[in-house]
C-alpha positions in Angstrom: 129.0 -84.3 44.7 128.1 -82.7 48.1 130.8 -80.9 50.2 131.3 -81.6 53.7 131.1 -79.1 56.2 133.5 -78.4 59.6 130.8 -77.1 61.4 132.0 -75.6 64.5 129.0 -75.1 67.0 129.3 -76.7 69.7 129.0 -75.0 73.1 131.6 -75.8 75.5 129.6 -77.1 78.5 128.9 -80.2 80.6 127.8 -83.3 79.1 124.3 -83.0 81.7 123.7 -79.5 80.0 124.1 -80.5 76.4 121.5 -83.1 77.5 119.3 -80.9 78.9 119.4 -78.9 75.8 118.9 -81.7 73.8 115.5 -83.0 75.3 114.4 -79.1 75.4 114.9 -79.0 71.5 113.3 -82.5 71.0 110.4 -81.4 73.1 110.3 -78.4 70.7 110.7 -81.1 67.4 107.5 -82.8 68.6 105.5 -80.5 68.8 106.4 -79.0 65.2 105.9 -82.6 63.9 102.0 -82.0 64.5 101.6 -79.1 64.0 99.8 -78.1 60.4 99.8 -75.3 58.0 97.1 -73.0 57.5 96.0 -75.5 55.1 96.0 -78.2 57.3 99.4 -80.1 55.8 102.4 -81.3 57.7 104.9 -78.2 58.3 108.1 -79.1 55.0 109.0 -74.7 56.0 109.7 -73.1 58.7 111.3 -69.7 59.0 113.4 -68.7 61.9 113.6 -64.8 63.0 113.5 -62.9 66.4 112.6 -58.8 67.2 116.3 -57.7 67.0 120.1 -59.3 66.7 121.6 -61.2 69.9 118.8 -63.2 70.2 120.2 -67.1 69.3 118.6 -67.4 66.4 121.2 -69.6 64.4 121.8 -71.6 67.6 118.0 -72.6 67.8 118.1 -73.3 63.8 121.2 -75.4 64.4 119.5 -77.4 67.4 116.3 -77.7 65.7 118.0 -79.2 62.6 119.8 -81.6 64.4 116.8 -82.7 66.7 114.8 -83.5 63.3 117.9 -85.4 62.0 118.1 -87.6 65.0 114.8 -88.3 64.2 115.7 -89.8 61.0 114.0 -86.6 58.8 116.7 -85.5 55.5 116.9 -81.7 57.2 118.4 -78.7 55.1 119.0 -75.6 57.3 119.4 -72.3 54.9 121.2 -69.3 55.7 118.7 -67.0 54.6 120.4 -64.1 56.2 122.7 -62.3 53.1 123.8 -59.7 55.4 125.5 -61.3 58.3 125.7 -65.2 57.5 125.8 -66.0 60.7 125.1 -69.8 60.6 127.7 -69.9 57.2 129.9 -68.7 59.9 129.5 -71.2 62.5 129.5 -74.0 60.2 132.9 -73.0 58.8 131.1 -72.7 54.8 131.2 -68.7 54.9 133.2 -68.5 52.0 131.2 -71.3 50.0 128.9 -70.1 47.2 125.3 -70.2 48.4 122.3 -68.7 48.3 122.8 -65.3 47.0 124.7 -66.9 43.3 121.9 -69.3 43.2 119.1 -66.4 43.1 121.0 -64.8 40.3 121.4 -67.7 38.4 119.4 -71.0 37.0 122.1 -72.8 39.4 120.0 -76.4 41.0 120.1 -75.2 44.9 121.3 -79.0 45.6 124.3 -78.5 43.6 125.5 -75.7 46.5 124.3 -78.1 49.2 126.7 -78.9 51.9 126.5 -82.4 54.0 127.3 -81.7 57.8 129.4 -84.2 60.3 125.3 -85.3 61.0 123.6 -87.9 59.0 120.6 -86.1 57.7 121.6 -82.4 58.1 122.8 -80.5 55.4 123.3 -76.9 55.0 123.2 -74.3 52.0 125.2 -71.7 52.8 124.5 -67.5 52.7 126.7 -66.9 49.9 128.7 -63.9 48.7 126.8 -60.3 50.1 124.9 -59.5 47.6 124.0 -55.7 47.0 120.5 -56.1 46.6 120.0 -58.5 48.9 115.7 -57.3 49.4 115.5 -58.0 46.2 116.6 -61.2 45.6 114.7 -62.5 48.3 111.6 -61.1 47.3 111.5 -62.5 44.3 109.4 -65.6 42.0 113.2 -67.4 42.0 113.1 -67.3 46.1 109.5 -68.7 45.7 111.1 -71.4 42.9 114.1 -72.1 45.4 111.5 -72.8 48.3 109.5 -75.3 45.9 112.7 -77.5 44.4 114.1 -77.3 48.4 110.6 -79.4 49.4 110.9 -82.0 47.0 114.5 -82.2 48.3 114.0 -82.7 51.9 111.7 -83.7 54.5 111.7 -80.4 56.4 113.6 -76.8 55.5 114.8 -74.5 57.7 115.4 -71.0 57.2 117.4 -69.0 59.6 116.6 -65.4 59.0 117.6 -61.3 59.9 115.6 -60.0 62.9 112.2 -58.9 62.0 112.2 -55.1 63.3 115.7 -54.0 61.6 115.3 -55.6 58.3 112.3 -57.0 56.0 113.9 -59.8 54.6 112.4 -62.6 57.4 108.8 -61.1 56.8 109.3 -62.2 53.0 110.6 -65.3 53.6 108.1 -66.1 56.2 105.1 -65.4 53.7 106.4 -68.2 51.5 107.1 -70.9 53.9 105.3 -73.1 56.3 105.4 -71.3 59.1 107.4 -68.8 61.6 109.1 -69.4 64.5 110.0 -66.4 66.7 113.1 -66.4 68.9 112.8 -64.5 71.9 115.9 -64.1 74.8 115.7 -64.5 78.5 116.1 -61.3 79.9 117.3 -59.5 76.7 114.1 -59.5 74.4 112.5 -56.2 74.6 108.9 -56.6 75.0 107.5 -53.5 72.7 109.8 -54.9 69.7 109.0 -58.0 70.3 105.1 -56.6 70.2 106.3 -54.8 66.6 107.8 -57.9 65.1 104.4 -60.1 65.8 102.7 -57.3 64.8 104.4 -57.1 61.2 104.4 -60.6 60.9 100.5 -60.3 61.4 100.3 -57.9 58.6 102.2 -59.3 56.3 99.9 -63.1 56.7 102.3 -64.9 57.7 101.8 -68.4 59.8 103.4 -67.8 63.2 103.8 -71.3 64.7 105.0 -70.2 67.9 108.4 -68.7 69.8 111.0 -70.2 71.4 112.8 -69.2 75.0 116.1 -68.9 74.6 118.6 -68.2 77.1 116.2 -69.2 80.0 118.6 -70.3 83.5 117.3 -73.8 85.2 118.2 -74.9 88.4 120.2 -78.1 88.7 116.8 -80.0 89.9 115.1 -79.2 86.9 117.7 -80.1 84.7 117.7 -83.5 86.9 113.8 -83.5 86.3 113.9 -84.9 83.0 115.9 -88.2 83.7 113.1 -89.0 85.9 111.8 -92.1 83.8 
């Protein structure tokens, strides 16, 4: 029987910004919904990473999943960062066994599944901090995880450490879909930013694309997509 998070995400601000925020992620949902793999299939994995910390990572994996949701797609968003389980966190399931026991064990990842307040969206948490954590995610069980996950769900979504401090994201982006890169308004520093691509590059993964986060709008272009 699946648990039930108490997910605790939500961003205290206006109704019109949450809105706005919505549409942005939608827009960004489209456009993953055609896009393919290098094999030309429909995107089931997508790992989530940025250059360094602080750059939104688990807000934009939290948004995405709940923009695919809405869109009637069975969504699992995986904390696939062991170190800092920052979406375990905001979600409230910190403590919940997760990931980590399920890579050192023959443990069914649905059995550690956790539903969330939203139809659809489910989350496996980070688990216990493991002290091999590298390891265990470069691994044939992460590989086997990935492949019983996609039979699971209609799209998987892995939110992961920044690419320039640790190695695990690289990993995890070689086995999946594709890569998403998360890059901060005004914070992002271009020549990591340039490093991170760079090592994604090398390492063959499928980078998809990035996402802005953090960007200030004007209250007319907030307005600007109510037009119709």
């Amino acid at each position: 029987m699946l648990k039930k998070s108490k997910e605790n995400v939500l961003l205290n601000k206006s109704s019109k910004v949450l809105d706005f925020t919505k549409e942005k992620f939608h827009q960004i949902q489209t456009s993953l919904q055609f896009s393919r793999t290098l094999d030309n299939k429909s995107l089931k994995t997508i790992t989530v990473t940025s250059a360094n910390k602080g750059e939104g990572k688990s807000y934009c994996v939290w948004n995405l999943g709940k923009s695919f949701a809405a869109n009637n797609r069975r969504v699992l968003l995986v904390d696939g960062d062991l170190y800092k389980g920052t979406l375990s966190k905001q979600l409230k399931v910190f403590y919940q066994s997760g990931l980590s026991e399920i890579l050192i064990s023959d443990t069914h990842p649905m059995e550690r599944i956790i539903e969330t307040k939203q139809s659809n969206l489910f989350i496996l948490p980070s688990g216990v901090l493991p002290p091999n954590p590298i390891e265990l995610i470069n691994s044939n069980r992460m590989q086997e995880i990935i492949n019983l996950l996609e039979e699971e769900f209609d799209m998987v979504i892995f939110d992961t450490p920044p690419v320039v401090l640790l190695s695990d994201s690289i990993i995890m982006g070689s086995m999946c879909d594709g890569v998403i890169v998360v890059i901060r308004s005004g914070t992002t520093n271009k020549k990591n930013l340039e490093i991170a691509m760079e090592l994604l590059k090398k390492a063959n993964t499928h980078v998809i694309g990035t996402i802005l986060n953090g960007k200030s709008y004007s209250r007319n272009e907030m307005n600007s997509y109510t037009y119709y």
